[in-house]
C-alpha positions as CSV (number, residue, x, y, z in Angstrom):
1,X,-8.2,0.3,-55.6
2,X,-5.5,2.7,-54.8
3,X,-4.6,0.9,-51.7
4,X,-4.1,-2.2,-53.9
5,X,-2.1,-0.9,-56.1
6,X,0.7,0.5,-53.9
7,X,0.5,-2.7,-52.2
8,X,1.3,-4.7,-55.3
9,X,3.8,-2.2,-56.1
10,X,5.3,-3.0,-52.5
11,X,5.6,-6.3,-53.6
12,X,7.2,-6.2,-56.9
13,X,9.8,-4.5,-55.5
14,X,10.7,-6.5,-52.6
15,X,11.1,-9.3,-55.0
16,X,13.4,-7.5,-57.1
17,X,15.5,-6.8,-54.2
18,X,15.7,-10.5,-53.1
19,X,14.1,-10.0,-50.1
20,X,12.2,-12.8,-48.1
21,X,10.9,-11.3,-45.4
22,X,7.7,-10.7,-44.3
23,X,8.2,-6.9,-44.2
24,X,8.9,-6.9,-48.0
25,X,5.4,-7.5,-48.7
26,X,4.0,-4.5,-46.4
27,X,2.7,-2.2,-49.1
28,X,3.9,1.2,-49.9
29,X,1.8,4.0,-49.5
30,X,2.6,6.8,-52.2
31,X,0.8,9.6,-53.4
32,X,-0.7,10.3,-56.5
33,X,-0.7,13.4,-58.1
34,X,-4.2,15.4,-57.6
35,X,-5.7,15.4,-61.2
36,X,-6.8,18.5,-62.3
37,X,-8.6,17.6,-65.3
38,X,-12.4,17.0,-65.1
39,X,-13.6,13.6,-64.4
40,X,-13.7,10.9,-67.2
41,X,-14.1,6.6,-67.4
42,X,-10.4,7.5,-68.0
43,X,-8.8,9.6,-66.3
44,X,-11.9,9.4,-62.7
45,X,-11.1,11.0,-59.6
46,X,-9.9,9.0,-56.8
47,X,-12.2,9.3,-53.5
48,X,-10.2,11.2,-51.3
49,X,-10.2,13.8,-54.3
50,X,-14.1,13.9,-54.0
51,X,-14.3,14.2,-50.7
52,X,-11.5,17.2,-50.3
53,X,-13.8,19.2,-53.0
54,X,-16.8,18.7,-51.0
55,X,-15.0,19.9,-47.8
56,X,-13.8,22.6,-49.8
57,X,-17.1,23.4,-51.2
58,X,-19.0,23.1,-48.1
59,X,-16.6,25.7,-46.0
60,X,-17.3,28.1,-48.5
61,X,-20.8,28.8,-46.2
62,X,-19.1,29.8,-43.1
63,X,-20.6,30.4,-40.0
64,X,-24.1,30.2,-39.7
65,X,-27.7,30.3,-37.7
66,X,-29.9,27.1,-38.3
67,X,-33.6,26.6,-36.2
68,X,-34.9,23.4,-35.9
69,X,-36.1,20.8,-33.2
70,X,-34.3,18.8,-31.0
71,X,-34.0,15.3,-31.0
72,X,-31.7,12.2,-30.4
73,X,-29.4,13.9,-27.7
74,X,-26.4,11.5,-27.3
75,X,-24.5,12.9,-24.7
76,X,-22.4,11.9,-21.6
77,X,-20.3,14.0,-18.9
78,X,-17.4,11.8,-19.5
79,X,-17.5,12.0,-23.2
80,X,-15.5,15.4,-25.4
81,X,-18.0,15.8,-28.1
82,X,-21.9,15.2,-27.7
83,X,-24.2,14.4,-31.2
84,X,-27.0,15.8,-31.7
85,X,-30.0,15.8,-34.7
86,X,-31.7,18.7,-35.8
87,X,-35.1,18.5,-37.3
88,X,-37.0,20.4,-40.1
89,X,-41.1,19.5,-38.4
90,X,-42.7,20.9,-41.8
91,X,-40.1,18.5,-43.5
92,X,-39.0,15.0,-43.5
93,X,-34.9,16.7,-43.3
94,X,-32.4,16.3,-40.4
95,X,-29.1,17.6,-40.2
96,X,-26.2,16.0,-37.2
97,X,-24.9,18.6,-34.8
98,X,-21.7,18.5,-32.8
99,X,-20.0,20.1,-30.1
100,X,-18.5,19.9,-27.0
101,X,-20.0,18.4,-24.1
102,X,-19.4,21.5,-22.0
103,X,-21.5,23.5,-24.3
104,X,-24.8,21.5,-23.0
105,X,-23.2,21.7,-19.7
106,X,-23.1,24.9,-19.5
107,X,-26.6,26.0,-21.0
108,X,-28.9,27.9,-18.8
109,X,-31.6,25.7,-19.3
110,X,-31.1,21.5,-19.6
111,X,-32.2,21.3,-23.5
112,X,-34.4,18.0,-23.7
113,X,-35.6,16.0,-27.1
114,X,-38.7,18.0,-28.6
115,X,-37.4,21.3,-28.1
116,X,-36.7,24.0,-30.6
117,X,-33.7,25.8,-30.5
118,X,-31.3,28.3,-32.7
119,X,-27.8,26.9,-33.3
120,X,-24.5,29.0,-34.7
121,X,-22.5,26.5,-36.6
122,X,-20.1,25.8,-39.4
123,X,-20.6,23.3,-41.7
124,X,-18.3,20.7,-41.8
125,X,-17.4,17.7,-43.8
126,X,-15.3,15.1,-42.4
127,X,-13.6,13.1,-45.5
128,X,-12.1,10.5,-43.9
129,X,-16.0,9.0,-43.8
130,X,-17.6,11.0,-46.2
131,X,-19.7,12.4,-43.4
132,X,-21.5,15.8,-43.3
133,X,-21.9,17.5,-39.8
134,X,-23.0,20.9,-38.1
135,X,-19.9,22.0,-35.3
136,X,-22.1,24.5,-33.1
137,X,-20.9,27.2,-31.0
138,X,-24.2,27.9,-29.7
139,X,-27.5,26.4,-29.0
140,X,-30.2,29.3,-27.9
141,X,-33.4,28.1,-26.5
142,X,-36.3,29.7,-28.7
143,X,-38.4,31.7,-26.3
144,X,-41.8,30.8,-25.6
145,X,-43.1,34.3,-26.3
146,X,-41.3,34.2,-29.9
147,X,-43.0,30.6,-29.7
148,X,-46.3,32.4,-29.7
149,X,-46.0,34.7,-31.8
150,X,-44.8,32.4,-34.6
151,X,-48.2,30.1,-34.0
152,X,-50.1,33.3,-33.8
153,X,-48.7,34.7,-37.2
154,X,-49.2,31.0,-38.4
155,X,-53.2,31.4,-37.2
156,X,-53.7,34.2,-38.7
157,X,-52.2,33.1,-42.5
158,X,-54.5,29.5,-42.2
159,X,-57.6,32.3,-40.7
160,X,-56.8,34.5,-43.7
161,X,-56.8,31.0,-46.3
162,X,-60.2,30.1,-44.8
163,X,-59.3,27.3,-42.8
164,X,-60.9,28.4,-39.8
165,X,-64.2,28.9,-41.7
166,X,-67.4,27.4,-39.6
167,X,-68.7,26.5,-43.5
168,X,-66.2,24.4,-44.1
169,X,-66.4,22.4,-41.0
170,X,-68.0,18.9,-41.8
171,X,-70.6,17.8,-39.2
172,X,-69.6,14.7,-36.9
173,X,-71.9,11.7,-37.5
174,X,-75.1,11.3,-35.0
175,X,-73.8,7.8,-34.0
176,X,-70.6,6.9,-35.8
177,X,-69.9,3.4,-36.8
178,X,-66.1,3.6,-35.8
179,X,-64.2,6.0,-34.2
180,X,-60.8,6.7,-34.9
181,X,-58.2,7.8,-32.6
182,X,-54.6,9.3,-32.8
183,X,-53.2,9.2,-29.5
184,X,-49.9,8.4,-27.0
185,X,-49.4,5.2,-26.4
186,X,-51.0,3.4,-23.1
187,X,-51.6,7.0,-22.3
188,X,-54.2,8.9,-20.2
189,X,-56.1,10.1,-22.7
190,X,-56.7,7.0,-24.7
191,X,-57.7,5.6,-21.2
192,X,-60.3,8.2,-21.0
193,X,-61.7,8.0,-24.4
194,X,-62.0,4.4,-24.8
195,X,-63.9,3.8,-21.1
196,X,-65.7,7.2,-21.2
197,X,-67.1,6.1,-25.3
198,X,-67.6,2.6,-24.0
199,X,-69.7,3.5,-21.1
200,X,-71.8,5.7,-23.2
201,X,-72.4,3.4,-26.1
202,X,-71.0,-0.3,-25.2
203,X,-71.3,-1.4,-29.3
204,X,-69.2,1.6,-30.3
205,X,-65.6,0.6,-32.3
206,X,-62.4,2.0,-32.2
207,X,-59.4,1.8,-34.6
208,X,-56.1,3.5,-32.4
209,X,-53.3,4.4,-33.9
210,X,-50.9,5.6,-31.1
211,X,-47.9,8.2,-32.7
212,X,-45.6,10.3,-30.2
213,X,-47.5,13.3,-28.8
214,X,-44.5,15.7,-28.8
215,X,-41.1,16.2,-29.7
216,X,-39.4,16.2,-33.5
217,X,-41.6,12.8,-34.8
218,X,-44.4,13.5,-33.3
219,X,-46.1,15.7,-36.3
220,X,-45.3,13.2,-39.0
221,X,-46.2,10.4,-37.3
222,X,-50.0,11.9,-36.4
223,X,-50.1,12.9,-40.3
224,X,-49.1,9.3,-41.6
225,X,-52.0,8.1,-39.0
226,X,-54.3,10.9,-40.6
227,X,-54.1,9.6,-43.9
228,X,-54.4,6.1,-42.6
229,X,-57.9,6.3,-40.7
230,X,-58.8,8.9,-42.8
231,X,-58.6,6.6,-46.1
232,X,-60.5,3.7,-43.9
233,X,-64.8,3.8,-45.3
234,X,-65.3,2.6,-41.9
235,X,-64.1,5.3,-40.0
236,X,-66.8,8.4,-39.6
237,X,-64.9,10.3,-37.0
238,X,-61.0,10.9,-36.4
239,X,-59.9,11.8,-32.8
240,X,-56.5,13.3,-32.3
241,X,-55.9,13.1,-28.3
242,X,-53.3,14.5,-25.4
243,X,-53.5,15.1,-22.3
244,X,-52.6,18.4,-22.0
245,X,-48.7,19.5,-21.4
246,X,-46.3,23.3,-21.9
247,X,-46.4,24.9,-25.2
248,X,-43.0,23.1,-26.2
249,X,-44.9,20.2,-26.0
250,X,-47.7,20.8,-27.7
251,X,-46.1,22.5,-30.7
252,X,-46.6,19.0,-32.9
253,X,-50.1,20.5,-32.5
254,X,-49.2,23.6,-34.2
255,X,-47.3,22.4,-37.3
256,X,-48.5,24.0,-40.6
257,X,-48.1,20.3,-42.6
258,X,-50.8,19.2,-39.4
259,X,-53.2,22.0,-39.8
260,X,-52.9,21.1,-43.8
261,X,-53.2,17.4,-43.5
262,X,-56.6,17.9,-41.3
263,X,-58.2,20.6,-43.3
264,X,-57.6,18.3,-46.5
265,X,-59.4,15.1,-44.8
266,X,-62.6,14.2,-46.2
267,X,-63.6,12.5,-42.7
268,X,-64.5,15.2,-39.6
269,X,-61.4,15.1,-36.9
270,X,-61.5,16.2,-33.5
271,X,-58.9,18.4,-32.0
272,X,-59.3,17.3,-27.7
273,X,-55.6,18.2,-26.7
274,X,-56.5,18.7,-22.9
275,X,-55.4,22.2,-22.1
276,X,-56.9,25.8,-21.9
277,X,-54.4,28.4,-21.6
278,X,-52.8,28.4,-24.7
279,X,-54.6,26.4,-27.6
280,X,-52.7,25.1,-30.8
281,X,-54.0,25.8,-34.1
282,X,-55.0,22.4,-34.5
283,X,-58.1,23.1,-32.8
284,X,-59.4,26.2,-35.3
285,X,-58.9,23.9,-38.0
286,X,-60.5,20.7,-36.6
287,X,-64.0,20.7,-37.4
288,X,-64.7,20.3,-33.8
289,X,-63.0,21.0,-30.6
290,X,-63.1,19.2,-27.3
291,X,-61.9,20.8,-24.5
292,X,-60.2,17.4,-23.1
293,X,-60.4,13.8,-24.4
294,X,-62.8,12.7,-22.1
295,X,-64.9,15.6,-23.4
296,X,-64.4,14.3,-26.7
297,X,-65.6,10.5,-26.0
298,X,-68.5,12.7,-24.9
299,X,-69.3,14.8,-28.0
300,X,-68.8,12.1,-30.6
301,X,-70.1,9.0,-28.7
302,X,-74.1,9.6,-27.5
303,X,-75.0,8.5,-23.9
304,X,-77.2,4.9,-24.7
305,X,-79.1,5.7,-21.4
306,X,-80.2,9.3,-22.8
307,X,-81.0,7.8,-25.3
308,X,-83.5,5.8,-24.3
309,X,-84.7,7.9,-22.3
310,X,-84.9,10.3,-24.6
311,X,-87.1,8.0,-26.5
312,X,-89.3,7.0,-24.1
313,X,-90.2,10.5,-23.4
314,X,-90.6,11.1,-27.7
315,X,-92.8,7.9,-27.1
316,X,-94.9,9.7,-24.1
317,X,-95.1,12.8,-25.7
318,X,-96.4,11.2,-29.0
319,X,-98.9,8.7,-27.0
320,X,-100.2,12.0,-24.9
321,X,-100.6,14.2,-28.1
322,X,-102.2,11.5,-29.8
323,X,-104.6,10.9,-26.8
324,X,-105.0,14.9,-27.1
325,X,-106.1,14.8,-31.1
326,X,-108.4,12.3,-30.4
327,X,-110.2,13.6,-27.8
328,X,-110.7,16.9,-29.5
329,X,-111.7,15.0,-32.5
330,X,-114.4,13.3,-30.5
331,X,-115.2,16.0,-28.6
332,X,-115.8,17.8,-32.0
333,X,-117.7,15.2,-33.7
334,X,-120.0,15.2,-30.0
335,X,-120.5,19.2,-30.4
336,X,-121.6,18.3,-34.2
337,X,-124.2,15.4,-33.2
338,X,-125.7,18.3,-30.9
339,X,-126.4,20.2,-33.1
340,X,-130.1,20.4,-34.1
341,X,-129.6,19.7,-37.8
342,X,-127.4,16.7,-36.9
343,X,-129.7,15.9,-34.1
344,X,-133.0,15.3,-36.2
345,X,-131.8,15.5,-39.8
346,X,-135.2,15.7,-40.8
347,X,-135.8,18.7,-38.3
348,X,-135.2,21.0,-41.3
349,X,-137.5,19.9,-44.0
350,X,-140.4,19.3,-41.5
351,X,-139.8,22.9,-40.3
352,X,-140.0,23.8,-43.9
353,X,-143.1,21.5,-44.2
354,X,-145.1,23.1,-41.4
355,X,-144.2,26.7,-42.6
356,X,-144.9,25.9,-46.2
357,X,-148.4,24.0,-45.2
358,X,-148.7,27.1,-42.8
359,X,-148.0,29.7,-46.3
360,X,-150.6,27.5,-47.9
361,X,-153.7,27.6,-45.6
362,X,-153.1,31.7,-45.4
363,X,-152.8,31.6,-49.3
364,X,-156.2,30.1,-49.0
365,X,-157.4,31.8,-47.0
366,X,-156.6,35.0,-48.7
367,X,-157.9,33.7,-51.7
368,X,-161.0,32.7,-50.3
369,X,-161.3,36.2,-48.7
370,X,-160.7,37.7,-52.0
371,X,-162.9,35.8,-54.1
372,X,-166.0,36.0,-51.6
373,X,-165.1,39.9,-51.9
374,X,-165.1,39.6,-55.6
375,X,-168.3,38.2,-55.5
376,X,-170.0,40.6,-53.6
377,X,-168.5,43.5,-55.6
378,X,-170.0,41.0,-58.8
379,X,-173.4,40.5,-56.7
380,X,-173.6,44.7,-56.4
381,X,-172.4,44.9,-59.7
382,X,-174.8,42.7,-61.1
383,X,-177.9,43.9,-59.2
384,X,-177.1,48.2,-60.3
385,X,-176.9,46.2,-64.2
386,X,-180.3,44.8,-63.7
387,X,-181.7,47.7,-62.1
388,X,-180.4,49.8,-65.0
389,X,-181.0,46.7,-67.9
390,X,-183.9,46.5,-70.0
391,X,-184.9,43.7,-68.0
392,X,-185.6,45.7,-65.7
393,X,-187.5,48.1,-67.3
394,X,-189.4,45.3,-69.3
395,X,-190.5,44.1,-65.6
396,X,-192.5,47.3,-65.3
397,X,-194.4,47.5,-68.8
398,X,-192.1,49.0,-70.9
399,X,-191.6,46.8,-73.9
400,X,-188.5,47.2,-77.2
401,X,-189.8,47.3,-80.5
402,X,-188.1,46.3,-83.0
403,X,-188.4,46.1,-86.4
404,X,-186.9,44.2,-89.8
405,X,-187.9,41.5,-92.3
406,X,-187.3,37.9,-91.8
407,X,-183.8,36.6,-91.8
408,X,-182.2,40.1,-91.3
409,X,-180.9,41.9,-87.7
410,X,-183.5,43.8,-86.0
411,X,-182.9,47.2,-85.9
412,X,-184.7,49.3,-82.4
413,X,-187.4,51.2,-83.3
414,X,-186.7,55.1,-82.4
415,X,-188.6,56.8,-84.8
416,X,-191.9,56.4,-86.6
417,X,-189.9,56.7,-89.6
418,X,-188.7,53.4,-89.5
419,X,-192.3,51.3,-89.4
420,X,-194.1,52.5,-92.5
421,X,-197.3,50.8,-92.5
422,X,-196.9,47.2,-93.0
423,X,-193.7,46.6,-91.6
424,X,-193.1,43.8,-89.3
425,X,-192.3,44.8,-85.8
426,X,-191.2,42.2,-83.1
427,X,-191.9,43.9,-79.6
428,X,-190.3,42.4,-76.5
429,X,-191.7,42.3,-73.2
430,X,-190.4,41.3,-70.3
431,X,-191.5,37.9,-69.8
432,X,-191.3,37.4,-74.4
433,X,-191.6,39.0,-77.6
434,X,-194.5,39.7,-79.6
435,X,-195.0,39.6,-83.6
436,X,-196.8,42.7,-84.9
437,X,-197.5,44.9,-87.9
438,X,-197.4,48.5,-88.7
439,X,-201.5,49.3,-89.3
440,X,-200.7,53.6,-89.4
441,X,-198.3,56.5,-87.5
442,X,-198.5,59.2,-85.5
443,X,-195.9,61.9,-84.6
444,X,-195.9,62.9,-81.2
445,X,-197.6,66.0,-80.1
């Protein structure tokens, strides 16, 4: 807008002149005065304005030390300046570097996409495009041992959260129905997972999401792919695969926003990043860790032919012990048919038959013996009573005399008192009795 009004400007006062030419229509740049007033629909600020506060704003911060990761190195020997991008990995943010191609020329070490370094810049804005930049001075490698120590220090917060807790690891599925893997592209270790999985269990399925494996991307790209399998029902397990590589490379593996993403996924993960020395913390937080991919394939997927064998020898085992508990069964019942009871199941009462028919004849015999004693005892008994009775003493001419009137008890006659004259004595002999009268008495001499 200012451009087109100097140029009509230009133009009006060409005309005036009386000019025809051409060159009376080139427009005439002038400058406007810079407005100091603060911004308004009426009275706005023209661009360059804008930009020149910026600039000034933004040189305010001096010199100054940035860390990030490297990537998108455009560089060339023949070329002044080289542009570089500097990346936040626990951040989607990226700020453009620039400096002189001899800088990279001259560094120790060749710096390569992926790696972090520590720049010393100014900030600078360029307001001819609006454009915000970094101009470095230096570009320090980050050391590996500082490397290190900033994973271990980064172990020991997510240890100290409880994210390395064996509670909170979630079991991987006996025999998953998909498998999910987060991998390089046409890389060895998605070779080795698919054919080693296959091989074990041909029906097993696979959703692949390849993502870089190192440098600046590599972290949010495995994150996104997280999220993606991990929100899949089908998918029971997620593997995350490499094939091993330095510690630069492998530092995707021990982003913070990783470890997070994985210890928040409600589906188990496998860490099987194919290295020994120096693990990444990815695989304290995993649920499970495979010490290479194709030991991975192995852990998640079972072997089909162990399987089966494994159940055949369930199914021998099962056969044999059933074999077993029946012939101990039958051997038992056998061992209880032997016996006697079981043998002749009337064994028992015609025992207790015999001995009780057995009780009885010597309980006769007992009582016979007893009663044939009895009876003699009653046959001596009886013959000392009759030798002693009156009987008795009848049988050799004694007689009883007794005496009482008719209808009344006899009463033995001891005394001559008892017959007066007259009275009526019955005398018994011993084979009768005899009806007499009282004629006189006589008391003994």
């Amino acid at each position: 807008m200012v451009r087109l009004n100097a140029y009509n400007q230009g133009f009006v006062a060409g005309r005036e002149h009386g000019s025809r030419s051409p060159r009376s229509r080139v427009p005439v740049r002038r400058s406007a005065p810079v407005s100091q007033a603060a911004p308004s629909a009426d009275n706005p600020w023209p661009v360059r304005e804008v930009n020149a506060k910026v600039k000034a704003w933004i040189e305010r911060l001096g010199h100054i030390w940035v860390e990030g990761q490297l990537t998108q190195i455009n560089a060339k020997p023949t070329w002044k300046l080289s542009y570089l991008t500097l990346r936040d990995t626990e951040a989607d943010a990226s700020v453009q570097l620039t400096c002189y191609t001899s800088l990279l020329r001259n560094s120790p070490t060749p710096l390569r996409d992926g790696e972090r370094v520590l720049v010393h810049g100014k900030p600078a804005f360029y307001p001819g495009r609006g454009s915000f930049s970094l101009w470095v001075t230096e570009i320090r490698p980050v050391g590996i041992g500082e490397l290190l120590a900033r994973i271990e220090m980064l172990r020991r917060t997510l240890a100290a959260e409880g994210l390395f807790d064996p509670g909170r690891k979630k079991r991987l599925p006996y025999l998953p129905n998909c498998v999910g893997l987060i991998t390089g592209r046409g890389s060895a270790a998605e070779r080795d997972v698919l054919s080693v999985a296959r091989d074990r269990w041909p029906e097993v399925r696979f959703r692949v999401i390849n993502t870089p494996v190192q440098g600046a991307t590599a972290a949010p790209e495995i994150i996104r792919a997280l999220g993606t399998l991990d929100a899949d029902p089908e998918v029971d397990v997620i593997i995350i695969a490499r094939g091993g590589g330095s510690v630069e490379d492998l530092l995707p593996f021990s982003e913070e926003s990783l470890q997070r993403a994985v210890a928040a996924a409600s589906t188990p993960v496998v860490s099987a990043i194919g290295h020994e020395p120096d693990t990444p913390v990815l695989d304290n937080v995993a649920d499970l860790r495979a010490a290479t991919p194709t030991d991975a394939a192995k852990r998640v997927v079972p072997d089909v032919a162990e399987q089966r064998a494994l159940i055949q020898e369930l199914r021998a085992r099962s056969a044999q012990a059933l074999r077993g508990w029946v012939q101990r069964q039958s051997q038992g019942l056998r061992d209880l048919r032997s016996r006697p009871v079981l043998a002749d199941p009337m064994l028992p009462i015609t025992r207790r038959s015999d001995e009780l028919a057995q009780f009885v004849r010597h309980l006769r015999v007992q009582v016979t013996h007893d009663l044939d004693r009895q009876e003699t005892r009653i046959q001596a008994l009886r013959s000392r009573v009759a030798t002693l009775g009156p009987s008795a003493t009848l049988a050799r001419g004694y007689a009883v005399v007794q005496v009482g009137p008719a209808g009344a008890e006899p009463e033995v006659v001891t005394s001559i008192d008892q017959t007066p004259p007259g009275s009526q004595l019955r005398i018994r002999v011993a084979d009768g009795a005899i009806t007499a009268a009282t004629m006189a008495t006589r008391p003994a001499d």
